[in-house]
N, C-alpha and C positions, 0 to 999 in steps of 0.2 A: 361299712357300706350298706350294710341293712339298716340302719337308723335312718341314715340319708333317705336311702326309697324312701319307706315308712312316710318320713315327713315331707317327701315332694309328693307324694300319693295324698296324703291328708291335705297339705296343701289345694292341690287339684281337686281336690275333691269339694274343700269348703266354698272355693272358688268357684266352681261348674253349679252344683248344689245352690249356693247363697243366691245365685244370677236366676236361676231359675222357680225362684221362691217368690210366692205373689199374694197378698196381704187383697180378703175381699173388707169390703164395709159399706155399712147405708147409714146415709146421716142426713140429718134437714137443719138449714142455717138460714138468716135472715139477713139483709145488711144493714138493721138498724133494728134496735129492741126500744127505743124511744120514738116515737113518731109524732107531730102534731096531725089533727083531724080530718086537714085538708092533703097531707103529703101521703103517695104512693111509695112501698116498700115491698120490698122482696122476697120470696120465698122458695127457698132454692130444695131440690130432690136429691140428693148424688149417691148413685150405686154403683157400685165397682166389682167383680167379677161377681156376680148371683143375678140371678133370673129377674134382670127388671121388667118383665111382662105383669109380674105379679104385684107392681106397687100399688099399695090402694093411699092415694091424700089424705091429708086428716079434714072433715068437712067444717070449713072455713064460714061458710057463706052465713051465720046466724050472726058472725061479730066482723064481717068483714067481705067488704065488696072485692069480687074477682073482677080487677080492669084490664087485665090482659094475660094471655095464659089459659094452657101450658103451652110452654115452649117445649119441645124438649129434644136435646142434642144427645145424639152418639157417639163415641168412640173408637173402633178397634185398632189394638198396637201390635205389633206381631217385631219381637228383640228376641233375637238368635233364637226362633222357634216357637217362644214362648207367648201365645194367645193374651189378650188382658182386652177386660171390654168394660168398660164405662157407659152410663146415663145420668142427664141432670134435667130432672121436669122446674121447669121455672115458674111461678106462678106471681103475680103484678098485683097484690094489694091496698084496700083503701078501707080505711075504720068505719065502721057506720058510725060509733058513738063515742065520747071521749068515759074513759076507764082502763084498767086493767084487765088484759084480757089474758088465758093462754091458751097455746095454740096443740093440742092434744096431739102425738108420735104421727109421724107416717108410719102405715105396716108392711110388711113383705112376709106375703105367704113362700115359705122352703116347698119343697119336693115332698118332705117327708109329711107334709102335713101341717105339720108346726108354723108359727110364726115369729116375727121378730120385728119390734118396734121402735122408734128413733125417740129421742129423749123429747120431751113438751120444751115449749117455748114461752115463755112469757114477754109480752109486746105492751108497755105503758101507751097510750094514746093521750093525748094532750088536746088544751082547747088551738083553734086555728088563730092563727096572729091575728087577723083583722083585718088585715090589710089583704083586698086582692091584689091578685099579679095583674099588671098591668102590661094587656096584651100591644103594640106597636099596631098602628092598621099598616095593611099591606100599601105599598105604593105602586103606581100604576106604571107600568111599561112606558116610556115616551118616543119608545119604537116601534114605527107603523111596519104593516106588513108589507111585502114588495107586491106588488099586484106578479100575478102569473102572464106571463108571457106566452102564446100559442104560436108553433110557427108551422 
């Protein structure tokens, strides 16, 4: 009988414990590491339970135009008590020039002082196909408006 307890106790225990275990990280990803010259790409932020007040970007703008951004969304989850808070700054890229560039960690200053930085990224840029995009002209409404009525 005492083994039993023992192992419904360790049981519950790994069980209660395991649920309530929560995994932080900061990482920065792209959605394409090949780009041609003309095509905008991605550059995502994601922190997960740590102080994202403290993120600092990695400074983009010598190899690459900011076309939109930052975005950037929050999270909070609250499962059986348990707090978790996510961030993801989005940032909308465009190459100035065709080469190989990399794109140097985002940092996150800690509490203690300390810091902690996301791995570089390297982005090929390509020449632009040649061909522009060919815009559609807009077509014009062939609905007049109702004149207003006064009564």
């Amino acid at each position: 009988m005492v083994k039993t307890g023992k192992l419904i106790l360790l049981v519950f225990a790994v069980t209660f414990f395991g649920a309530t275990a929560y995994s932080q990280s900061f990482e920065m990803t792209v959605n394409k590491d090949s780009v041609s010259l003309d095509e905008t790409f991605v550059l995502t932020i994601t922190v997960e339970d740590l102080d994202f007040d403290r993120v600092m970007p990695p400074n983009v703008e010598r190899d690459f135009q900011i076309v939109g951004g930052p975005s950037i969304s929050n999270q909070t989850t609250i499962i059986n008590g348990v707090r978790t808070r996510a961030a993801k700054y989005i940032y909308y890229l465009q190459a100035r020039a065709t080469g190989t560039y990399v794109i140097k960690g985002a940092s996150l200053g800690l509490p203690d002082g300390d810091a902690i930085q996301t791995d570089w990224i390297k982005i090929d840029v390509t020449a632009a196909d040649g061909e522009k995009k060919r815009r559609l002209p807009r077509k014009k409404s062939k609905l007049k408006p109702k004149p207003s009525v006064r009564i």
